[in-house]
N, C-alpha and C positions, 0 to 999 in steps of 0.2 A: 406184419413183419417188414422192418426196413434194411436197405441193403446201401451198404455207399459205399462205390469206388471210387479211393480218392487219387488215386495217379493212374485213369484207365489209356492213357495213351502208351503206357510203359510195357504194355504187350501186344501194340499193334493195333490200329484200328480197321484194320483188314480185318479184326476176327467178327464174326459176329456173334454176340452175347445175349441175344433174347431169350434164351433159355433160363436166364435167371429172373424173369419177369414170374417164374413157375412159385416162387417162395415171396412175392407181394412185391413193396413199392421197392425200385429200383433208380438208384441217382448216381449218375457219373460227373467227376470231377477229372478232366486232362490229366493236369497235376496238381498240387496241395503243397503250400509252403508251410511251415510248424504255426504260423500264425491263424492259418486257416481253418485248421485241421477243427477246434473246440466248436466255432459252430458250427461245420457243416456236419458231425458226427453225435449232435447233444442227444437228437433223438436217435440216432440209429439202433438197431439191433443185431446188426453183421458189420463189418466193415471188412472192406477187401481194399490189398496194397502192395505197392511193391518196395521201394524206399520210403516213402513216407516214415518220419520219426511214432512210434507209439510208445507214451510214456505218460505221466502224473498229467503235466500240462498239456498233452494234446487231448486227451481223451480221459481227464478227470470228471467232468462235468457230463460224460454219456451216460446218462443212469440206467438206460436201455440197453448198453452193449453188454452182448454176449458171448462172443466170440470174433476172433480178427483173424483171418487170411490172408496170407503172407504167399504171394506170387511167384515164389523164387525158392530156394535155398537155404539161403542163408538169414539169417534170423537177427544180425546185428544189432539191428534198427528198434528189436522189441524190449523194452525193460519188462522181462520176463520174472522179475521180482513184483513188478507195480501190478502185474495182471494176474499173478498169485493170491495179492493181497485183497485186490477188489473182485475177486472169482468170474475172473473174463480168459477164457479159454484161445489158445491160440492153436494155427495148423498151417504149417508151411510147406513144399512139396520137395520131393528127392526124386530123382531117376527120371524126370520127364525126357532130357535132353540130353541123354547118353549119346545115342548113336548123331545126332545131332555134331554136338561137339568134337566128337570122333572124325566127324567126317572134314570138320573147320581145319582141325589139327593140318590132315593132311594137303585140304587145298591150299595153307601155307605154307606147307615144305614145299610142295613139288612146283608152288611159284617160285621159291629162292633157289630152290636146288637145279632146280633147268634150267634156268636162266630166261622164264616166258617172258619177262617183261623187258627185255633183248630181245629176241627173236619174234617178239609178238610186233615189237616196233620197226625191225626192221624189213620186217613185209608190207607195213602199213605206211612207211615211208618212202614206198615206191623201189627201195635198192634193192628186192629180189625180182625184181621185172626186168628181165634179162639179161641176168646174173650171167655169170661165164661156168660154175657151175649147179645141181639140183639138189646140190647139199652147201648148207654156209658152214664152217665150222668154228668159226670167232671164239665162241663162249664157250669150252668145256663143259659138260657135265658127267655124273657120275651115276651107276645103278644102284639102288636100294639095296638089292642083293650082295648080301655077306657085310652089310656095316652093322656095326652096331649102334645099338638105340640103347639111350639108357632113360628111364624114366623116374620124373620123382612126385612120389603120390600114385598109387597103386588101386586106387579106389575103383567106382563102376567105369568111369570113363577111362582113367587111366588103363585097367584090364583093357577096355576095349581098343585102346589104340593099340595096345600091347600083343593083340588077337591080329589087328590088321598089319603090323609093320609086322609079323612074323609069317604072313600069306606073303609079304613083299620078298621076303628073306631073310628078313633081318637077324641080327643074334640079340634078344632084348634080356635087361637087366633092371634091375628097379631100386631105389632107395626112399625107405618108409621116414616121412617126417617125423612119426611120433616113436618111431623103434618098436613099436607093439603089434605090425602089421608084419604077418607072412603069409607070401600066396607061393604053393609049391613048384606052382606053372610056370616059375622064371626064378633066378636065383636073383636075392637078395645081396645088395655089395654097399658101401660105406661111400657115403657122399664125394671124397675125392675119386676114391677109382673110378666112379662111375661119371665124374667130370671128364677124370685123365682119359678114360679107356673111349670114351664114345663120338661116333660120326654125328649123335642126333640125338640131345637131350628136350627133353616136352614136359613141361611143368602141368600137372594136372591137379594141386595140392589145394588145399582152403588153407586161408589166411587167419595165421596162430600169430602167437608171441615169437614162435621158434622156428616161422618163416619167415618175416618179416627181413626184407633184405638179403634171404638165403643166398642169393645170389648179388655177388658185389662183384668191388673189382677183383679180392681173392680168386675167390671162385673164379670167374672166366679168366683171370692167368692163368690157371688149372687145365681150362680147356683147348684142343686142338685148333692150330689154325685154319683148317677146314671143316669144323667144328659149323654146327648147323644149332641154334636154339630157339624155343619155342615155349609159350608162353600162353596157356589158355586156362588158365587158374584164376588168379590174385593178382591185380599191378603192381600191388605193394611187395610183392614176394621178389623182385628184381629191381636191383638201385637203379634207374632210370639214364642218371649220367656215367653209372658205370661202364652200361650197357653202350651207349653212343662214343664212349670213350677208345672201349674194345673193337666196335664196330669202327671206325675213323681210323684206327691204330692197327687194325688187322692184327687184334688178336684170334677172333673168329671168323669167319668166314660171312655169316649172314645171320641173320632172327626176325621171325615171324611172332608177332605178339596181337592178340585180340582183346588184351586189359590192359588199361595203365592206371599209376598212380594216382590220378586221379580224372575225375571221368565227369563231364566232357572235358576233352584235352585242354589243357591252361596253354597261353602262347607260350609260359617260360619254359615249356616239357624240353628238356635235352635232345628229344629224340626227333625234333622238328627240323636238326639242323641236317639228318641223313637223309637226303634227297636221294641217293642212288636206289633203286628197287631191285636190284641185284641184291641190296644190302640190307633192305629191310623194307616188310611189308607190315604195314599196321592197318588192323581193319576196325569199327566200334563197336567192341563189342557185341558182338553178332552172333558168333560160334551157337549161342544156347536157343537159336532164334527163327530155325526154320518153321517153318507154317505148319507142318507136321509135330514138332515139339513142343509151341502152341497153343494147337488147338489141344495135344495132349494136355498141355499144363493146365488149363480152362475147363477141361473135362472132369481133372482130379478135383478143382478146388470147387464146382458142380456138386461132384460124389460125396467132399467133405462135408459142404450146409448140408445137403440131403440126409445124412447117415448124423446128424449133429440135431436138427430138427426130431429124428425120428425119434 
């Protein structure tokens, strides 16, 4: 049995992977351009991937493969018609990086929303060393307690934020992209009210036809100008120069995003031109990527060849 990872950098090479040495020969590839992809996979009998394209031409010529592992989510990247036809079985993972992402969500509110990257700078720049008083108060902020959150995409992570902003205090509200979702634990409301009405919208949705730029410049007209957004879904799900537009203009207040449009950030991104950290924090993609959801994710797709083998 052959095993080829063709983008094993794309989960960290802190993990350690011997464990797949357990199902035969094992070959790691960093990462895999579409050109690459035919010969390093002709013989394989697994492949495992994260982006990497699988389709006719990457993986026509495997006459060994069996099945492909998909390290993520989301499945884009598979023509799942091509691996139909040639009976090459596919398995992608769900639910590894719930609480993970939950947790991302809120390290980027409470940077925007308290203003830490103010007050973290001005301790570090020497002006609280013997200040005149033991409290600065420059920057307002505000408690979590009694705003409301409204969330869009209700799924496992979104529930979970939805779990934590209501220990904070929150009053949470949710709007289903596809209209086919209700969870009784928080009322359901219609895409603008839940713009108009909330301190703290958090995009937790996958990227459809009918997210795609959900969020533009309509939308955050819609929203409060103390208005908090966040972004740990799809980068495509929010127009990017809308975003920097509203931000600049003080339509909103601030946003926290951990996807963009496209990934790694292009110089032309709109969103390069907000230097204020008050106003916006952007991290790469990281949110799904603690050591702990990980080694989960590694674990599952273990358990998948083993249970696939058997």
């Amino acid at each position: 049995m052959k095993i080829v990872f063709l983008d094993r950098k794309t989960i960290g090479e802190d993990l350690n992977l011997d464990k797949f040495n357990d199902f035969g020969e094992v070959v790691m590839y960093n990462f895999s351009n579409p050109e690459d992809i035919p010969e390093r996979v002709k013989d394989a009998d697994i492949i495992i991937l994260n982006k990497a394209p699988i389709n006719r031409d990457t993986i026509g010529e495997a006459k060994n493969l069996k099945l492909v592992c998909v390290t993520a989510t989301g499945t884009n990247n598979l023509d799942k018609e091509y691996l139909a036809e040639a009976g090459i079985e596919w398995r992608n993972v769900a639910g590894y990086s719930t609480d993970s992402v939950a947790q991302h969500t809120f390290a980027l509110l409470l940077y925007v929303y308290e203003k830490l990257a103010y007050y973290d700078n001005y301790v570090k720049s020497e002006k609280y060393v013997n200040d005149e008083m033991f409290t600065h108060f420059a920057k307002n902020f505000n408690e979590l307690a009694g705003k409301k959150w409204g969330i869009i995409g209700l799924g496992n992570i979104g529930k979970k934020v939805a779990d934590i902003a209501t220990v904070f205090g929150c009053d949470v509200s949710y709007f289903s992209t596809t209209g086919n979702h209700t969870d009784d634990t928080y009322p359901r409301v219609e895409l603008d009210e839940l713009l108009r009405e909330s301190d703290i919208v958090s995009i937790h949705a996958p990227l459809t036809d009918d997210t795609f730029h959900l969020i533009g410049a309509d939308a955050l007209s819609k929203m409060k100008e103390t208005a908090v957004l966040l972004n740990v879904g799809r980068g495509p799900i929010i127009d990017e120069q809308a975003l920097a537009d509203a931000l600049e203009n003080n339509i909103i207040a601030a946003a926290g995003v951990d996807v963009l449009d496209v990934e790694p950030m292009r110089e032309d991104n709109p969103l390069r031109k907000i230097k204020n950290p008050e106003k916006l924090i952007i991290t790469p993609h990281i949110a799904w990527a603690s050591i702990e959801a990980r080694v989960r994710l590694m674990d599952i797709i273990y358990n998948q060849i083993k249970d696939f083998l058997k």
